[in-house]
C-alpha positions in Angstrom: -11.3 -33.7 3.1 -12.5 -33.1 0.0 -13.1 -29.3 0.3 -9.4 -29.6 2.2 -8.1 -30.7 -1.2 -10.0 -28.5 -3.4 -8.5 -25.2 -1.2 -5.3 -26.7 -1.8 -5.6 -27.4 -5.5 -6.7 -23.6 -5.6 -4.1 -22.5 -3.7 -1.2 -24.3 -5.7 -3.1 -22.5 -8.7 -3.1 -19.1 -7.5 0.9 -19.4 -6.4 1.5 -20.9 -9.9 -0.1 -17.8 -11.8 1.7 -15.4 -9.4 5.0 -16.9 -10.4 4.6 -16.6 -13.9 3.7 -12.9 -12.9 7.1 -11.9 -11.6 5.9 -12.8 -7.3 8.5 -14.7 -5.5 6.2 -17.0 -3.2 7.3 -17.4 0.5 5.7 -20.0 2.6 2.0 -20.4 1.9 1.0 -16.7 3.2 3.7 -14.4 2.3 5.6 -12.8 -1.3 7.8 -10.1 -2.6 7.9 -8.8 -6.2 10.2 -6.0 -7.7 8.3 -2.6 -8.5 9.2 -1.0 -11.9 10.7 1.7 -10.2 12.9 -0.5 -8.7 13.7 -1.5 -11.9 14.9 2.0 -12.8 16.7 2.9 -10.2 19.1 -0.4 -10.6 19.8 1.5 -13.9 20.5 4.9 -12.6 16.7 6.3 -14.2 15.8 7.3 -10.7 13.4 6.2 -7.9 9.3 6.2 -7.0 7.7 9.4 -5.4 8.8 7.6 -1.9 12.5 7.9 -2.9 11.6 11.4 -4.0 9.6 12.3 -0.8 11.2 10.6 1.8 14.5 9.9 0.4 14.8 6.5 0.3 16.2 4.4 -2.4 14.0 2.6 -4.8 16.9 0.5 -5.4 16.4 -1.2 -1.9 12.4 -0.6 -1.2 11.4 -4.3 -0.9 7.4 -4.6 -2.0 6.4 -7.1 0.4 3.7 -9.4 2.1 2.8 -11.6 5.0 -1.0 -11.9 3.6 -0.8 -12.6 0.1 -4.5 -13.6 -0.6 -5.9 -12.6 2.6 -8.2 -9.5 2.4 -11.6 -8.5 4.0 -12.0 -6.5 0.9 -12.9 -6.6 -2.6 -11.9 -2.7 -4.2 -13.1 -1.5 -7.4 -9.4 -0.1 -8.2 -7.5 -3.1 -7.1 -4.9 -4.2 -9.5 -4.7 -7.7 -8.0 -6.8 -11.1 -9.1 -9.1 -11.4 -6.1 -10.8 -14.5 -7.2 -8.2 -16.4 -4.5 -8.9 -13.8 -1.7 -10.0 -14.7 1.9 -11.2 -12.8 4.2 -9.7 -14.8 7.3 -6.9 -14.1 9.5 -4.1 -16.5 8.9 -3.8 -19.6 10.6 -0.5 -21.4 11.5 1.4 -18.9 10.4 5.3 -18.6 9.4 7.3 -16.5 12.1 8.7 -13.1 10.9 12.0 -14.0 11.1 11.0 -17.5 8.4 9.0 -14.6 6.4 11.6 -11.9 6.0 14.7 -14.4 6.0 12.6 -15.8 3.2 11.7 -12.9 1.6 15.4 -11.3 1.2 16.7 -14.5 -0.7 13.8 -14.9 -3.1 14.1 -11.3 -3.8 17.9 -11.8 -4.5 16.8 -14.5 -7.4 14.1 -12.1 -8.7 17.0 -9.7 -9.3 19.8 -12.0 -10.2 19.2 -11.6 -13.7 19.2 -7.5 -13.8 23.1 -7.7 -13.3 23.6 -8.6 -16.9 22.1 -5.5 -17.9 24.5 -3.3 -19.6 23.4 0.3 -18.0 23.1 -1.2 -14.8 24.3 0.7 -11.9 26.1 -1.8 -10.3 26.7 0.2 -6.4 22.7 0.6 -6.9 22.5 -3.5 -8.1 24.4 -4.4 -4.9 22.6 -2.3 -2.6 19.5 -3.5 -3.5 20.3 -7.2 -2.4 19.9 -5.9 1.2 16.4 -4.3 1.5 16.1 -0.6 3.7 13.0 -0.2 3.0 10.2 -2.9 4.0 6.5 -1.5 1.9 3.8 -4.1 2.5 1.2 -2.8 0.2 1.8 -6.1 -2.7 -1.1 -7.6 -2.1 -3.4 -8.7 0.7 -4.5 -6.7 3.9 -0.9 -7.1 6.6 -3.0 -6.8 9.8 -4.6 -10.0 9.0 -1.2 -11.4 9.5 -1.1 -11.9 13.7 2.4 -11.4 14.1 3.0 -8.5 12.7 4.1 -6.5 15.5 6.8 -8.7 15.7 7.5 -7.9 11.9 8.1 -4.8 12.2 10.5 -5.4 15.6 12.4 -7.5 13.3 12.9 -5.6 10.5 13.7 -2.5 13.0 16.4 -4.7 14.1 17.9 -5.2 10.6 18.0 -1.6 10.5 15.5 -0.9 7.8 12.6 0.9 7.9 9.2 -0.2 7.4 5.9 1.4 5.9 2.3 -0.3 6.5 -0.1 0.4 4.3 -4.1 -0.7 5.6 -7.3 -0.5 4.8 -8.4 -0.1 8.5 -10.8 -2.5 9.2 -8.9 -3.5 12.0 -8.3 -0.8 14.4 -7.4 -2.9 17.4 -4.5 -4.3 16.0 -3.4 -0.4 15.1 -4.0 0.1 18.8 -2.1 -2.9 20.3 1.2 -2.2 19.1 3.7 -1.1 21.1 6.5 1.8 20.7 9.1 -1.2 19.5 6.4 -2.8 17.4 5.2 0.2 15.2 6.2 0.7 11.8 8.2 3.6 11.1 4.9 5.1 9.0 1.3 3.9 8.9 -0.7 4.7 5.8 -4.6 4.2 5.9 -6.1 4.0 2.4 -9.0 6.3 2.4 -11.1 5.9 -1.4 -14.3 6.5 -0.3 -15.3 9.7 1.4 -19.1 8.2 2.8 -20.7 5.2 4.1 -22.5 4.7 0.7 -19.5 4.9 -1.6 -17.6 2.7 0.6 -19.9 0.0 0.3 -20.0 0.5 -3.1 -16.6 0.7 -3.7 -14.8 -1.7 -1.1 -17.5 -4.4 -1.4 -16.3 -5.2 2.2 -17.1 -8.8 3.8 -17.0 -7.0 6.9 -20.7 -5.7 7.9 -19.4 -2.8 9.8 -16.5 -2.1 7.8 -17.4 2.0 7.8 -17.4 1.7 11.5 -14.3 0.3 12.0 -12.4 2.3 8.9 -13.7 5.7 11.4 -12.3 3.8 14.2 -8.9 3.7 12.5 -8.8 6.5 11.9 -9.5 7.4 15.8 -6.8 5.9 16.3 -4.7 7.2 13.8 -4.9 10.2 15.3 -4.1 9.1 19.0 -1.0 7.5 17.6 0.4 10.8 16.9 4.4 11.7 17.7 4.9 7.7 18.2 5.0 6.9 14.3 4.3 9.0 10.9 1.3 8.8 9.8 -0.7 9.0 6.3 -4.1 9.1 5.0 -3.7 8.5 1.1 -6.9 8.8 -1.4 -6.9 6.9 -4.4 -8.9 8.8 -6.7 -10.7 8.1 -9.6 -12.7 9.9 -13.1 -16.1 8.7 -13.7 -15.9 7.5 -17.1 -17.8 5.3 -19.3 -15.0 2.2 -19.5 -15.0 -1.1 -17.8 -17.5 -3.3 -15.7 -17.9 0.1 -12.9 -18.4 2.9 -15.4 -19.8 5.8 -14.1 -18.6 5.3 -10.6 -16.2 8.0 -9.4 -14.7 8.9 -6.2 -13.6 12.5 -6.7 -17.0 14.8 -7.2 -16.5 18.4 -5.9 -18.9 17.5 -2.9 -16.7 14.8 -1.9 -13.9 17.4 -0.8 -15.8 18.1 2.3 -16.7 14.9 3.0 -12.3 13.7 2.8 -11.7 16.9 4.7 -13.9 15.8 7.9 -12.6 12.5 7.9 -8.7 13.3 7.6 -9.4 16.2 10.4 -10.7 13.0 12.6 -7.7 11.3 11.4 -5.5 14.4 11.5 -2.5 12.6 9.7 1.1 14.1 9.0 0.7 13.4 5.6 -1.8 12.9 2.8 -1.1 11.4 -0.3 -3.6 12.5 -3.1 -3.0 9.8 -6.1 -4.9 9.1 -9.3 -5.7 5.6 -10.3 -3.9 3.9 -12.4 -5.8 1.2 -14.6 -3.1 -1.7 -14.6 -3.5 -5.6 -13.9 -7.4 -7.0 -13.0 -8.7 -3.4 -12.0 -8.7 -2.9 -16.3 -11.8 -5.2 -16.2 -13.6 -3.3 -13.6 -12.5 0.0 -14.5 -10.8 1.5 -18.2 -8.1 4.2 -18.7 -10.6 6.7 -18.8 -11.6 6.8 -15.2 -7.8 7.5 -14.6 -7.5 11.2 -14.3 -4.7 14.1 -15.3 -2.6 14.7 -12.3 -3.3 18.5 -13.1 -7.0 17.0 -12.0 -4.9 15.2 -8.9 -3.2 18.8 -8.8 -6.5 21.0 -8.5 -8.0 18.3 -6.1 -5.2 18.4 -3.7 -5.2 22.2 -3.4 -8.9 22.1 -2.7 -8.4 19.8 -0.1 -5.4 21.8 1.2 -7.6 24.8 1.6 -10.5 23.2 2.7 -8.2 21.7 6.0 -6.4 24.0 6.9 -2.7 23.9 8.2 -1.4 21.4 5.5 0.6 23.0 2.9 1.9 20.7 -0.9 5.4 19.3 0.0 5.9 17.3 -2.9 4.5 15.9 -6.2 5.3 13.5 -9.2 3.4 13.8 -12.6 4.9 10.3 -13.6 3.1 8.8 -10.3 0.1 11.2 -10.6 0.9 11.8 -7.2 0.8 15.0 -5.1 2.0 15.0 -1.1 0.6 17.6 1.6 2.0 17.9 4.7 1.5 19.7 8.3 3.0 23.1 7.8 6.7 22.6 9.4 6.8 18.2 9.4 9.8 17.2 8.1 9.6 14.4 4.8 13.2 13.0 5.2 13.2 10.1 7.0 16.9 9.3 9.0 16.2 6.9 11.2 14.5 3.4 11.2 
């Protein structure tokens, strides 16, 4: 009973600081928050590299959750506090409909107070109170949540589209979804281009966590022409700052090393971002080890070159972001 308490004492903590950080806390696994680029697109500044990619309103993208401190991993680059992180699936959990009914009306009081604003775009203001876009990438890992199949059913039937973003330590839950319970675009976080750095750099509570991350991406690849899918690398400067100095991801014999693995993966899409050192990743890493997206820019050609078939089909300086593509896939996304 005691340690019973004590998780719940934690637990009420961890909510409480999230809170005061801008999350709006549904049920006792799930949260939404509003992205800064949200933000600027209610005022008519434009959207995120998504809205410029895939052309979907930033306005509407709804950051979202069903795992909020549940995660098998512990990343150098992580921006959230993963002192409250478990590495369980969730017990008991609250159905999707609970979750996303839940999430729409906290995210309506998280933006109740933009309408005062005077350059506010109010068309943009009030399409924003119903999401389009679902992103689960706030926190946590989502296939830890054991409903989400039927998530992503749901929010198909709201007529939104939905965007999973894992690190793939769980390939069979990848593999067990069916046509109707796919997202409309899987994304599989790929930081670490060998079995050493990953260790290193995903400090993983799962022993064979590089065996299963290959096994996503197997799978990955036999998903093709049922959903979009992504391999994005989150890459990051050596530098001398923070608790990790000296620890970088993007060495010019790690290019061969992302090339094999996104050929096993063979994605639609890669995303080639640089880190950005914002909320509790300052502590592990400093502003140094984030790197000029001309640096994003030259990696991303050699990466282009070294695959083969994939050509640049977007990019965004103010993201340090930079999209390739299979030669002749279309970005636009029309239908949920």
């Amino acid at each position: 009973m005691v340690n019973e308490i004590q998780d719940k004492n934690c637990l009420n903590e961890a909510k409480s600081k999230l809170k005061k950080e801008g999350y709006g806390i549904v049920g006792d696994h799930s949260a939404v928050k509003i992205c800064l680029w949200t933000k600027h697109s209610i005022r008519g500044d434009g959207g995120c590299w998504k809205e410029k990619f895939y052309g979907i309103s930033s306005a509407g993208c709804c950051q979202m959750t069903p795992s909020l401190f549940h995660c098998e991993n512990k990343c150098l680059h992580c921006w959230r506090n993963l002192n409250y992180t478990s590495d369980k699936k969730i017990k008991n959990c609250d159905s999707p409909v609970e979750i996303l009914d839940g999430i729409v009306e906290a995210r309506k009081k998280l933006l109740a107070g933009f309408k005062g604003w005077e350059k506010i775009d109010l068309k943009r203001y009030n399409d924003a109170l119903e999401p389009k876009l679902y992103t689960m990438s706030l926190s946590g890992e989502p296939t830890l949540y054991p409903r989400l199949g039927e998530m992503f059913k749901e929010i198909r039937r709201r007529g939104a589209i939905s965007f999973l973003v894992t690190n793939g330590l769980n390939p069979e839950v990848l593999a067990g979804f069916s046509d109707e319970e796919l997202p409309t675009q899987i994304t599989i976080s790929t930081n670490a281009p060998n079995e050493k750095l990953f260790k290193i750099w995903h400090r993983s509570t799962k022993v064979d966590a590089w065996k299963k991350f290959n096994e996503s991406l197997d799978v990955l690849r036999e998903l093709k022409g049922r959903v979009r899918r992504v391999v994005r690398l989150t890459l990051v400067e050596e530098g001398n700052e923070g608790e990790f100095n000296g620890v970088t991801n993007m060495t010019e014999g790690n290019i061969k090393e992302y090339c094999d693995l996104i050929k096993k993966a063979e994605p639609d899409f890669i995303h080639v971002k640089g880190f950005m050192s914002v909320g509790y990743s300052r502590a592990r890493m400093g502003y140094d080890k984030q790197p000029w997206f001309n640096a994003i820019k030259d990696y991303a050609l050699r990466i282009r070159d070294g695959l083969g078939g994939y050509e640049i089909a977007g990019e965004d300086e103010r993201s340090c972001v930079v999209m390739l593509a299979k030669k002749g896939m279309k970005l636009k996304i029309e239908k949920v």
